[in-house]
C-alpha positions in Angstrom: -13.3 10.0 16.0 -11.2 10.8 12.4 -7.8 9.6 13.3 -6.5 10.1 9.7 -7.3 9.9 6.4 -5.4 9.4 3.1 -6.3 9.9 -0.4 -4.3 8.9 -3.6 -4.3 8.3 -7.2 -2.2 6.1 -9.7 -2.0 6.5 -13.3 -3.2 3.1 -14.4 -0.6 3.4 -18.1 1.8 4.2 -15.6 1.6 0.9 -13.6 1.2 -1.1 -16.6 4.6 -0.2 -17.8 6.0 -0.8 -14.5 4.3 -4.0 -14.4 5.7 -4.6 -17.8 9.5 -3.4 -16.9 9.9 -5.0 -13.3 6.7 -7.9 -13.3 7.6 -10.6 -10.7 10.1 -9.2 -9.3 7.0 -5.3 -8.3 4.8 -8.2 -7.2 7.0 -9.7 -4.9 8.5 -6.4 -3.3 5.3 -4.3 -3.2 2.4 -6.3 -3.0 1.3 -9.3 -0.4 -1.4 -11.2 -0.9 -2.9 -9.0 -3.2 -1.4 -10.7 -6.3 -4.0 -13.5 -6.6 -6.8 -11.0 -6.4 -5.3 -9.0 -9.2 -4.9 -12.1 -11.4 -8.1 -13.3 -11.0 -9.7 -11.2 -13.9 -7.1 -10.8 -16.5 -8.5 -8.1 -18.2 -8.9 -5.8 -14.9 -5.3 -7.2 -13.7 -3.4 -3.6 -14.2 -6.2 -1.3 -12.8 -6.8 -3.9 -10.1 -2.6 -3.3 -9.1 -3.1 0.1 -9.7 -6.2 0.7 -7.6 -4.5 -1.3 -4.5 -1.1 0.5 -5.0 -3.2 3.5 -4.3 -4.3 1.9 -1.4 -1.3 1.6 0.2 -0.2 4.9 -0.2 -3.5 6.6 1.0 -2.9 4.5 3.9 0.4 5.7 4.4 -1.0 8.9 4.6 -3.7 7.8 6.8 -1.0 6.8 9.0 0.7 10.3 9.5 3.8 8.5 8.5 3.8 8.0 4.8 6.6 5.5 3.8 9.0 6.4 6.5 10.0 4.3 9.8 9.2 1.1 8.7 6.2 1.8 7.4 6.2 0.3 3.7 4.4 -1.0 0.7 4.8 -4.4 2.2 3.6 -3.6 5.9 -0.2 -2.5 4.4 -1.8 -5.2 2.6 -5.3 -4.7 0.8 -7.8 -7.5 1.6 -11.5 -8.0 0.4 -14.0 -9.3 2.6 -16.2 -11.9 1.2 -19.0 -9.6 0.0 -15.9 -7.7 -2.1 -15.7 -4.9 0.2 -11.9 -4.2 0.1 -10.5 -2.7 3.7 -6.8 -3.2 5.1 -4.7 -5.4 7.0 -1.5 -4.0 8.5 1.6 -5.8 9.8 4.8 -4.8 11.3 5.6 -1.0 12.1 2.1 -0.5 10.4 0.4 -2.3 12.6 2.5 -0.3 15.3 2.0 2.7 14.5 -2.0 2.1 13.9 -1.9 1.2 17.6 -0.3 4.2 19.0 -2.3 6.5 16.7 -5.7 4.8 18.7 -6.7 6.0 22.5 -7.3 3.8 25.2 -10.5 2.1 25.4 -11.0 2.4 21.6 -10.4 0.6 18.8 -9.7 0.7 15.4 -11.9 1.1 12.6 -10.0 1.2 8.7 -12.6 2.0 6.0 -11.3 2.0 2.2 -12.7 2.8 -1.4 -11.4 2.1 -4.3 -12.3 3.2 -7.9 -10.8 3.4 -11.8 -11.9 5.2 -14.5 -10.2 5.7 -18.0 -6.3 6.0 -16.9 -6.5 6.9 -13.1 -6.7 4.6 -10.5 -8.2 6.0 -6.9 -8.3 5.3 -3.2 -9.1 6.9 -0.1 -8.7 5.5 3.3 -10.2 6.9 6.3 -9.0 5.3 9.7 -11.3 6.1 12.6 -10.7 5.2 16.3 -14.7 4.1 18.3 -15.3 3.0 21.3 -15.4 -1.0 22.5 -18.6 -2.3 21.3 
């Protein structure tokens, strides 16, 4: 069952500037443990922070919340599994609000994609609530 779903874009010579302007200081606020996956390839370093800024605001949306009652950039972290499959991890009133969004005797199921091309920057997240295996 589709619990929510959130889609959203990020101009990628938008977040460079940004990036530029505010550096550390972004990386710090805004992103968790995403930092060391974004630095990993320098040259895809800004599309990388773009695509997973995106992230976190389609999973806002996903949410039903956007960024509003504790849910922020730093409660929704983007991960990637070992085969590179990126999906999310949520924390705090995330996490909180993930779990009254999902039934009883179901659990949750996030599924994310990512994608660049040119000067945009795109995610969508879909969350999905299934049944105990």
């Amino acid at each position: 069952m589709i619990i929510g779903v959130g889609i959203d874009h990020c101009q990628i010579s938008r977040m460079a500037k940004t990036l530029t302007r505010y550096s550390r200081g972004m990386e710090r606020r805004y992103l968790t443990g995403e930092v060391a996956y974004c630095n990993r390839q320098p040259h895809r370093r800004i599309p990388r922070f773009a695509m997973h800024f995106a992230a976190k605001e389609a999973t806002a949306k996903a949410l039903g919340t956007g960024f509003r009652n504790g849910v922020s950039l730093s409660t929704i972290e983007v991960v990637h599994l070992p085969t590179g499959q990126p999906t999310i991890q949520l924390h705090g009133a995330a996490k909180d609000r993930l779990i009254q969004l999902i039934p009883t005797g179901m659990q949750a199921n996030i599924q994310l994609s990512l994608t660049d091309e040119a000067d945009l920057a795109s995610a969508i997240c879909v969350i999905e609530a299934t049944l105990f295996p």
